[in-house]
C-alpha positions as CSV (number, residue, x, y, z in Angstrom):
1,X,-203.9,58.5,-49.0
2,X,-204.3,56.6,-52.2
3,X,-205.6,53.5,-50.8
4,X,-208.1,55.6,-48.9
5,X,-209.2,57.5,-51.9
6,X,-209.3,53.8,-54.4
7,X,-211.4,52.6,-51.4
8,X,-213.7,55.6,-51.0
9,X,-214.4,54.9,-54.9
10,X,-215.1,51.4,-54.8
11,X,-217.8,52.4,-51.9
12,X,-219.3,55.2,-54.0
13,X,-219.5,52.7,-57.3
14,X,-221.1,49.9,-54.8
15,X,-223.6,52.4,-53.4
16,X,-224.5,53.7,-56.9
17,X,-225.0,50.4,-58.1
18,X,-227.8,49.3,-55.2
19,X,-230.8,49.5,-56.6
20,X,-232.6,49.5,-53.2
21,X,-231.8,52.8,-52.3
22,X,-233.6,55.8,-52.5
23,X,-232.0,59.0,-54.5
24,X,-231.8,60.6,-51.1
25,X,-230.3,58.0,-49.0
26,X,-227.4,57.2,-51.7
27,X,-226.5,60.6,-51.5
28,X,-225.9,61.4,-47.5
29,X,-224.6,57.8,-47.5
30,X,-222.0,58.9,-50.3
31,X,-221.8,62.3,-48.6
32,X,-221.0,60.6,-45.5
33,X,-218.3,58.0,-47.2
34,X,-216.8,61.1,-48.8
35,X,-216.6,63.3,-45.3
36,X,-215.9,60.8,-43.0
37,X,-213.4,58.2,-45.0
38,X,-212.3,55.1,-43.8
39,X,-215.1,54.9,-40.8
40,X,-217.3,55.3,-42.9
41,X,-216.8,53.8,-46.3
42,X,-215.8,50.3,-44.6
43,X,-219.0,50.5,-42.1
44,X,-221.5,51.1,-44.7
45,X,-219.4,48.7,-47.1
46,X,-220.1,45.6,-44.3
47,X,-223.4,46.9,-43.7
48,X,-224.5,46.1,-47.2
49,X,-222.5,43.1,-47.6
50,X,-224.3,41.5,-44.4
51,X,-227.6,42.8,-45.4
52,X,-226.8,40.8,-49.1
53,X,-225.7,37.6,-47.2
54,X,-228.8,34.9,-46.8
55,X,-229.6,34.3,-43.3
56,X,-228.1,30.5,-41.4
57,X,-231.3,28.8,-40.4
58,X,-231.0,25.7,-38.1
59,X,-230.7,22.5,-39.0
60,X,-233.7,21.7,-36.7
61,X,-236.4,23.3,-37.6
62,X,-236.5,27.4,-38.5
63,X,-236.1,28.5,-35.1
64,X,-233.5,31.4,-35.0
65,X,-232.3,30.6,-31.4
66,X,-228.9,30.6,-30.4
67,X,-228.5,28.4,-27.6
68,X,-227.3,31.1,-25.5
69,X,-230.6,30.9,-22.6
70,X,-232.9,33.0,-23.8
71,X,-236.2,32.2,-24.0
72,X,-240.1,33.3,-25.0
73,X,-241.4,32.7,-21.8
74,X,-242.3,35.7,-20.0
75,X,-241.6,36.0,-15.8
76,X,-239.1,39.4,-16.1
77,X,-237.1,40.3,-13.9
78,X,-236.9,39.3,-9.9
């Protein structure tokens, strides 16, 4: 219970420090940290923390693609 309650408070001081946030939003996300605990104080804890992160460009060029066969060519489906 404490370590939930020491984490919730981290969360709450992280979220009050963001200065991108809008009075409103800090408060139903601090709402929600508070009603839903551990869910939600780690999601919205890694949610910031990957939004703060710069993005990996490649080496080769700026293009974002992964390799993984997609591609901007149209032709849908079959």
């Amino acid at each position: 219970m404490t370590s939930i309650v020491l984490m919730n408070l981290i969360v709450t001081i992280f979220l009050l420090r963001r200065d991108d946030l809008e009075p409103f939003q800090k408060g139903a996300q601090l709402f929600i940290v508070w009603l839903i605990p551990v869910i939600a104080g780690i999601g919205i804890w890694q949610f910031y923390r990957s939004q703060d992160r710069p993005l990996a460009r490649n080496k080769i060029g700026s293009s974002l693609s992964n390799g993984e066969g997609y591609s901007s060519a149209g032709g849908g489906g079959d």
